[in-house]
C-alpha positions in Angstrom: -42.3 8.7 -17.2 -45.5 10.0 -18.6 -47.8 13.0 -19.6 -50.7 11.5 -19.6 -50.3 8.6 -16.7 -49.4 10.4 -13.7 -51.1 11.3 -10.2 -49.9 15.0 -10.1 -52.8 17.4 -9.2 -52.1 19.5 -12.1 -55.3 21.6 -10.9 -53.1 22.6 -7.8 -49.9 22.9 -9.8 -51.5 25.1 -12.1 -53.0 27.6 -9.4 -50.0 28.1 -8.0 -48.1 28.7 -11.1 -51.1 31.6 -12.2 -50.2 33.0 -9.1 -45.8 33.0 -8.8 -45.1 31.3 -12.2 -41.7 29.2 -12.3 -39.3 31.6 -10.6 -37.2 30.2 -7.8 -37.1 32.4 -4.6 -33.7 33.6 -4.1 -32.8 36.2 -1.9 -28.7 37.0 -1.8 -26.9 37.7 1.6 -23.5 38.0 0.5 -23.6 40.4 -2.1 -21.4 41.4 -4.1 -20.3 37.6 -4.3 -23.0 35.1 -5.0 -21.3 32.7 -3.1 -17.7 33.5 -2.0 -15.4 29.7 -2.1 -13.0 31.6 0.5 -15.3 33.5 3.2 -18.6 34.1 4.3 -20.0 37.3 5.4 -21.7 36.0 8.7 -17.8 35.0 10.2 -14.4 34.2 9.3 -15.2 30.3 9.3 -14.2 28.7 5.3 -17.1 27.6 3.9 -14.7 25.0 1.8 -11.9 23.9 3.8 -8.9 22.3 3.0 -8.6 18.6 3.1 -6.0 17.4 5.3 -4.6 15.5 2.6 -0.3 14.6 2.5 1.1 16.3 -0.4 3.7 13.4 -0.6 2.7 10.1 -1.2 5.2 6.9 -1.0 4.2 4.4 -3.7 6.5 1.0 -3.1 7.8 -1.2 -6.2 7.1 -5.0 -5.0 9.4 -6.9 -7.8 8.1 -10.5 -8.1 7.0 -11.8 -4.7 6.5 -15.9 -3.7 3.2 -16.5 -5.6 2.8 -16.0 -9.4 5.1 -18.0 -11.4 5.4 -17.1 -15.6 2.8 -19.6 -15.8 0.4 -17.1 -14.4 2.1 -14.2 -16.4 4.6 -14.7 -19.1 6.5 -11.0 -18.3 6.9 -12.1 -14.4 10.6 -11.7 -13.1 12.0 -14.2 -11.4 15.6 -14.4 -12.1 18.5 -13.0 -9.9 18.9 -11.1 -13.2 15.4 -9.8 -14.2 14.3 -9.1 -10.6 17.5 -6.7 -10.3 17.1 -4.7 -14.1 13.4 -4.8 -13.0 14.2 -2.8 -9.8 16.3 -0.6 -11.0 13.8 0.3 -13.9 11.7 0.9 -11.0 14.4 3.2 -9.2 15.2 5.4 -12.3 11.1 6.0 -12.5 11.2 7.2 -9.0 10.6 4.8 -6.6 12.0 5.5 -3.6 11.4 1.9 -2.2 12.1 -1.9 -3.7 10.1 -4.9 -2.0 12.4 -7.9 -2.9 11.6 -11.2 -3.4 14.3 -14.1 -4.3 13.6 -17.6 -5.9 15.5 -20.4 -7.0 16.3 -21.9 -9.9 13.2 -23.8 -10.3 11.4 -20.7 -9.6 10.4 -21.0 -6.2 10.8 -18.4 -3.7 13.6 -19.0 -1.2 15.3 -17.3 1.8 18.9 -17.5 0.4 21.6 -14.5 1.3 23.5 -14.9 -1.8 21.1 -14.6 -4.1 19.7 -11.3 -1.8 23.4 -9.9 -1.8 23.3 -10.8 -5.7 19.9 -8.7 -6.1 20.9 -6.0 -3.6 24.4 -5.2 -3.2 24.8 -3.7 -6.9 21.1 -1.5 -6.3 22.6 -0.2 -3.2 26.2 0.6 -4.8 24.2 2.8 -7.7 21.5 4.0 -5.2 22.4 4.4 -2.0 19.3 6.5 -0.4 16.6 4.2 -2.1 15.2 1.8 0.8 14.9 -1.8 0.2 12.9 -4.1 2.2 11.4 -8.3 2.1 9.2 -10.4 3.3 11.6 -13.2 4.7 9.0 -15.8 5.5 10.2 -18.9 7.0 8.6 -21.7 6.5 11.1 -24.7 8.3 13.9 -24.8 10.5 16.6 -24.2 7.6 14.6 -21.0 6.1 14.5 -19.6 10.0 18.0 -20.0 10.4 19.0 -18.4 6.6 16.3 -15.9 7.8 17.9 -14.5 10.8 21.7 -14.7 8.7 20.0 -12.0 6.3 18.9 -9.9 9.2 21.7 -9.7 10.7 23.5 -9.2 7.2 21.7 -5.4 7.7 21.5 -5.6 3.8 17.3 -4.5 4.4 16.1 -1.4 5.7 12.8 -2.7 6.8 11.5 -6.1 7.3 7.2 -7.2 7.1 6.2 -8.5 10.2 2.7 -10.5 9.0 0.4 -10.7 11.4 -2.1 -13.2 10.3 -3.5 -16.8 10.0 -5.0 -17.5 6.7 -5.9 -20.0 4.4 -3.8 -17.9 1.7 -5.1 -19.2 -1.7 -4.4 -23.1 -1.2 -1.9 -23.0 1.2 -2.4 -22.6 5.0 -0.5 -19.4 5.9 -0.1 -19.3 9.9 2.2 -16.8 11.9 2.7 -17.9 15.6 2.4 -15.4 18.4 6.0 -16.1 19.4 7.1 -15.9 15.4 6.0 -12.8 15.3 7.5 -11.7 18.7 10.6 -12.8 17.8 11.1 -11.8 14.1 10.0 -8.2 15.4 12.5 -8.2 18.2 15.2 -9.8 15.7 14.5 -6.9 13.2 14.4 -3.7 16.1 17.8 -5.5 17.5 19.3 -5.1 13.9 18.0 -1.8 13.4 15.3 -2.3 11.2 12.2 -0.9 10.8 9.5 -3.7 11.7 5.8 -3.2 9.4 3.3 -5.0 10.3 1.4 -6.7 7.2 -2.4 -7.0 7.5 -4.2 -9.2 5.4 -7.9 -9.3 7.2 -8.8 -7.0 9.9 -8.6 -10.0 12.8 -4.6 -9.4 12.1 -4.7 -5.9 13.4 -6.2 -7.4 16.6 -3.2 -10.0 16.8 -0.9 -6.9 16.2 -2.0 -5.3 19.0 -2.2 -8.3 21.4 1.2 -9.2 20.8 3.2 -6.0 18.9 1.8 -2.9 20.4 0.1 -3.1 23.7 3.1 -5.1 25.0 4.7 -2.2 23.9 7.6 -3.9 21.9 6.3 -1.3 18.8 5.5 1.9 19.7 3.4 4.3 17.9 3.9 5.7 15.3 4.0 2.0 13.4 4.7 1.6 9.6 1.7 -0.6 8.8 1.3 -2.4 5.0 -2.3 -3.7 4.3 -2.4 -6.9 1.8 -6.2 -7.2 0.7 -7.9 -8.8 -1.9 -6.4 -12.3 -2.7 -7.8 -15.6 -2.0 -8.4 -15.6 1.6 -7.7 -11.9 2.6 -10.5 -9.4 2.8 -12.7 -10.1 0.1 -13.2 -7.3 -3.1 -16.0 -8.6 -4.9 -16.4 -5.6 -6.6 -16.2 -1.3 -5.7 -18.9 -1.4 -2.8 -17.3 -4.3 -1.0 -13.7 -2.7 -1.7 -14.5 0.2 0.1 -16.1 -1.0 2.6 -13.6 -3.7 3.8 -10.8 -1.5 3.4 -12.3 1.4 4.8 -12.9 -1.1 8.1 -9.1 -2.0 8.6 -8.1 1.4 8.0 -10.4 2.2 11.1 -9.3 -0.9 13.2 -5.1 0.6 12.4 -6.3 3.8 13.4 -8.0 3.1 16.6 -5.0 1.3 17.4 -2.2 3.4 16.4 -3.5 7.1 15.4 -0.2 7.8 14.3 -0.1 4.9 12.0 2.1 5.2 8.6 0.0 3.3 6.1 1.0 1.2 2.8 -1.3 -0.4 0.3 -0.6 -2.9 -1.7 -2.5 -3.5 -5.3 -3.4 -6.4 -4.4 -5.3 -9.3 -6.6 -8.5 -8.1 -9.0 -8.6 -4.9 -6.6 -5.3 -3.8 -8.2 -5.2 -0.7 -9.3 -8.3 0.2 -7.9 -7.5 -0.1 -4.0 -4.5 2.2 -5.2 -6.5 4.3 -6.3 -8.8 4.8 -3.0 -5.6 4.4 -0.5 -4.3 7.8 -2.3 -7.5 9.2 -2.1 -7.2 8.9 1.4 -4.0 10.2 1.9 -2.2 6.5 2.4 0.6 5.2 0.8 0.4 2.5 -2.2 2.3 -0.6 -2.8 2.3 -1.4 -6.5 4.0 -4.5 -8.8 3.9 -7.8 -9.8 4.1 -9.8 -6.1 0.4 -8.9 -5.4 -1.0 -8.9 -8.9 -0.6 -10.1 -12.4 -3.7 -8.1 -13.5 -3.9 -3.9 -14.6 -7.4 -3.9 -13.7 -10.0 -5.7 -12.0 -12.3 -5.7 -14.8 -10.4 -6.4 -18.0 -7.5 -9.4 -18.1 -4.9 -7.1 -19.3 -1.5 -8.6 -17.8 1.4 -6.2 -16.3 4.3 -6.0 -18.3 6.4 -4.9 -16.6 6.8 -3.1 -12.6 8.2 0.1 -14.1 4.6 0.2 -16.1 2.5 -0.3 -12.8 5.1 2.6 -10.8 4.5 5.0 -13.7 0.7 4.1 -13.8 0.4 5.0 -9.5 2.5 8.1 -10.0 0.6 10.0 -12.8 -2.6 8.4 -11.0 -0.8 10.2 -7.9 0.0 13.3 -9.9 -3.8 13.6 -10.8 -4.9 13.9 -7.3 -2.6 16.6 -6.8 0.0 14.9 -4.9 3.5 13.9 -5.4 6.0 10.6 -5.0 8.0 11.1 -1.7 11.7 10.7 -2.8 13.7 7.9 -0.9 15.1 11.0 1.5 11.5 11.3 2.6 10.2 8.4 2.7 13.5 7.5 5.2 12.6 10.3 7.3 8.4 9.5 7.5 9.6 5.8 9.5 12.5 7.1 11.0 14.9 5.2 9.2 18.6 6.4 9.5 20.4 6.0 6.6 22.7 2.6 6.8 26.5 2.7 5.3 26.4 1.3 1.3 27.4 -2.3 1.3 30.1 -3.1 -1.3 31.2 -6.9 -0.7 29.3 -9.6 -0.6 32.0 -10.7 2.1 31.0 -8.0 4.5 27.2 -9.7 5.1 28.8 -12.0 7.2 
């Protein structure tokens, strides 16, 4: 910028200013008001609407997940003991779901209905309304059997039904068609609710193909989008966030208009992609299965799940909207409430 190197015809700019000076025209229609943020006087059209934005949000608590081990981050839970003091810590801050994950004792994860009941049962004795769903990947012939015992064990009240093919990290992360038939059909027959996990927008396509065209889910479906790890939809940074997610958000919507949406902090996005999905009116997924990291530009590890819950719900609170309770969140997926499981005996 310069005074003295410029190509403004000052000669013009200075006739004009002999001749007006440097008022702005202004000429007021809507007197007494200025501008009126509730009316105009031409109609009785708002000039600011209202954005049709859900006052309630649901914001998940996924507990430890099958991928980051205490290696990755020292506070990770992955006892039967520190997943279940984690949920609860998650419960008494107000989360009105738990996404549970089990592992073993070398701290793998593992479809095992004992350890589930372990984890479970005592949540559901001291909070009976609060929802509680997993993953229950299968990955061999043992896992599908143990798989379809905890389903029909009715200790979940919704099970993810991933839709995707994947090279997930380093591993090779492959639903069938007929998998995801079958797991869907296994979950609707034990009244469950099915929700379909999306980790690039091709999965919404297999979805439809094989979930909702056939007609086996019918609208509205409870949808949870995974983005942002290695080999989901890439977030290199906030333009490529946006855009990706705002894509799949699209694709769910042009599929299923009705569609309930989660979304999880996943990977560097974090607490970023929380962020936006609120913004939007969705629903948020938060904890340690889909991220060891606070933010995607600092390396600040979670401490602990109750820390990330709190973090979405005052970032929820600052957008002016407010955690749905359990009670809500049941009635949003049409989920009846299920009779509180006291024995470990009566999963059989």
């Amino acid at each position: 910028m310069s005074l003295t190197k410029n190509s403004i015809n000052w000669e013009h700019v200075n006739k004009w200013l002999g001749r007006t000076g440097i008022e702005m025209k202004w000429q007021p229609y809507g007197l007494p008001e200025i501008m009126d943020p509730y009316t105009t006087m031409f109609s009785d059209v708002q000039p600011m609407p209202r954005w049709n934005v859900p006052e309630k949000v649901v914001i998940s608590a996924a507990i430890t997940g099958a991928f980051h081990s205490k290696k990755a981050n020292p506070n990770q839970p992955v006892t039967v003991a520190e997943i279940r003091k984690s949920a609860e810590e998650c419960i008494i801050a107000g989360a009105p779901i738990i996404h549970i994950h089990v592992r073993d004792e070398k701290g793998f994860n593992v479809l095992d209905q004992g350890l589930f009941e372990e984890v479970i049962l005592p949540l559901r004795e001291k909070y009976p309304n609060v929802s509680v769903d997993a993953c229950l990947v299968a990955v061999n012939g043992e896992e599908s059997a143990e798989m379809a015992r905890v389903i029909k064990s009715r200790l979940l009240d919704a099970v993810p039904i991933n839709a995707t093919s994947v090279i997930l990290g380093d591993n090779m992360f492959v639903k069938t068609p007929h998998g995801m038939i079958e797991k869907t059909r296994m979950t609707l027959a034990a009244g469950m609710v099915p929700s379909i996990g999306v980790y690039t927008d091709g999965d919404v396509d297999n979805a439809r193909r094989f979930l909702i065209d056939t007609g086996l889910l019918e609208s509205p479906v409870l949808w949870c989008i995974l983005p942002s790890l290695p080999g989901c939809s890439p977030m290199y940074s906030p333009e490529s966030m946006i855009d990706g997610f705002m894509r799949t958000v699209r694709l769910i919507r042009e599929v299923d208009p009705n569609s309930v949406i989660m979304v999880a902090a996943g990977g560097r996005a974090s607490t970023y992609v929380a962020t936006l999905a609120m913004l939007m009116g969705l629903h948020v997924r938060v904890g340690m299965e889909d991220t060891i990291w606070k933010w995607p530009h600092r390396d600040d590890l979670i401490t602990n799940n109750a820390e990330q819950f709190k973090l979405a719900a005052g970032i929820a609170a600052s957008l002016g909207r407010e955690v749905a309770t359990a009670d809500e969140y049941r009635a949003l997926i049409g989920l009846t409430k299920q009779p509180v499981r006291q024995t470990a005996s009566a999963a059989g």
